[in-house]
N, C-alpha and C positions, 0 to 999 in steps of 0.2 A: 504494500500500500504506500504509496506518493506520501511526503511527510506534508504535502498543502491537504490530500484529503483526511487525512490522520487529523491536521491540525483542526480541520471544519467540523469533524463527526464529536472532538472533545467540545467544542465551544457550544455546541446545538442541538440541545442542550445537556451537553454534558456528557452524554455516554463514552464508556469505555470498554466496558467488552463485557461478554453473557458470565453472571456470576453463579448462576447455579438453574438447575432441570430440576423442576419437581415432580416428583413423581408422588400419586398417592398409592398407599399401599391399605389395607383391609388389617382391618381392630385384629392385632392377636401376630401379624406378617411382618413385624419390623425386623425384628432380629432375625429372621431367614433372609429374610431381603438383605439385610446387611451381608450375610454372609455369602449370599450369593455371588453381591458387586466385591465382595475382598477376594473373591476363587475369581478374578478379572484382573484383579492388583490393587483394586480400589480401597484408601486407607479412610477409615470411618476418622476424621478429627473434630466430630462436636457433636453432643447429642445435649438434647434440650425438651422441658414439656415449656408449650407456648399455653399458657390460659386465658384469659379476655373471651374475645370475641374469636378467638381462632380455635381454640380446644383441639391441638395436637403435640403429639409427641416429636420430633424430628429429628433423624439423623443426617448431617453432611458426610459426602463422600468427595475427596480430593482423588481430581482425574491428574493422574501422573505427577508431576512436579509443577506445574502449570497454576494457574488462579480459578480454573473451573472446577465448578462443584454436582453433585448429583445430593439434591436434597429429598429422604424419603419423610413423608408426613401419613402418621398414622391418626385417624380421628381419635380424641379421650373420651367423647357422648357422642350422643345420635345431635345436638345442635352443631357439632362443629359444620365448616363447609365443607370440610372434607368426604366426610359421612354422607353432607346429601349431595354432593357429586358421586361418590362411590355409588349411592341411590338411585338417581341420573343413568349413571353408567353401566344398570343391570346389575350393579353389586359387585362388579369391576373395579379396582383398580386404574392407575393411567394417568397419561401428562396430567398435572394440575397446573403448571404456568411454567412462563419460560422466566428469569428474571435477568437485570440488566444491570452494571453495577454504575454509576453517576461519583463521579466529586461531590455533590451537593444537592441533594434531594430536596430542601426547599426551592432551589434555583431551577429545578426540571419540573418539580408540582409546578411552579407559576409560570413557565414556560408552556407547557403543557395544558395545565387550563385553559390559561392565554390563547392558547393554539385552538380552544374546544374541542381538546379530547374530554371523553368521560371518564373522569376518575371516580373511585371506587371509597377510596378514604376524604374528611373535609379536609385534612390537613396531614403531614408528614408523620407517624406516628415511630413509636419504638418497636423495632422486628427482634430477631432474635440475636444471638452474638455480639449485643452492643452496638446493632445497624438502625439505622435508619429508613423506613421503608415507606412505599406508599402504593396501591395500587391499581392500576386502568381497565376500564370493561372493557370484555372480548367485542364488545359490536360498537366501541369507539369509534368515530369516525364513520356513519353512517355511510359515507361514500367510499371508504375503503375500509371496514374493520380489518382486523387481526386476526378474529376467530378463534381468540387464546386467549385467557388471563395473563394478564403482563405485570412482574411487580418490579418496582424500582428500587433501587439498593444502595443507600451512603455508608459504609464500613471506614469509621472514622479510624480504624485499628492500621488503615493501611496509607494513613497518609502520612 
């Protein structure tokens, strides 16, 4: 990549490269699921129960040596979202969002609003790891959705 379009894709707003794959996984499948992506080479480095309004457990998996992550999210009750996507999804499993990592998630929420896309959150909230998170509905952008849950990701650990 050209370092003029490298320099364009950080300023606009902001992104920097995909910071983790969620995947959902079924009440009771994490630690298989874990063990599955480590028989891959995949090294589990954080696991966490998210409560609020998310009610899941999460594992990160670091792909290689690299900054990408595979995040599994198990629902803790039948309100998490996870649970009523797995619902959704025939009791499946499967992508739950793609996430995106930003310098500054206040500075890409009001970008992004600005832009009218449809965010999900009113304002930047605390994710897991000590991040900062916030995130945009799949049928953002009525003239172009995404068709995916997108969340945005400020990991102030890495700056």
């Amino acid at each position: 990549m050209s370092e003029n379009i490298q320099q364009e894709m950080t300023q606009v707003p902001g992104f920097l490269f995909v910071d983790h794959v969620a995947v959902a996984v079924k009440q009771g499948e994490l630690d298989a699921q874990v063990k599955a992506y480590e028989l891959l080479g995949f090294k589990e480095v954080h696991r966490e129960e998210v409560l609020g309004g998310d009610q899941v457990r999460e594992s990160l998996l670091r792909v290689g040596a690299g900054p990408n992550l595979i995040q599994l999210l198990e629902p803790l009750s039948p309100a998490s979202p996870v649970q009523k996507m797995i619902d959704k999804n025939g009791g499946r499993g499967g992508l739950a969002h793609v996430a995106f990592r930003v310098r500054s998630a206040q500075t890409a929420y009001d970008y992004m609003k600005d832009a009218g896309f449809q965010l999900i959150d009113k304002a930047p909230r605390k994710g897991s790891r000590g991040t900062t998170v916030f995130f945009v509905h799949p049928k953002s952008r009525a003239e172009n959705p995404f068709g995916f849950l997108i969340e945005v990701v400020e990991d102030p650990a890495t700056e």
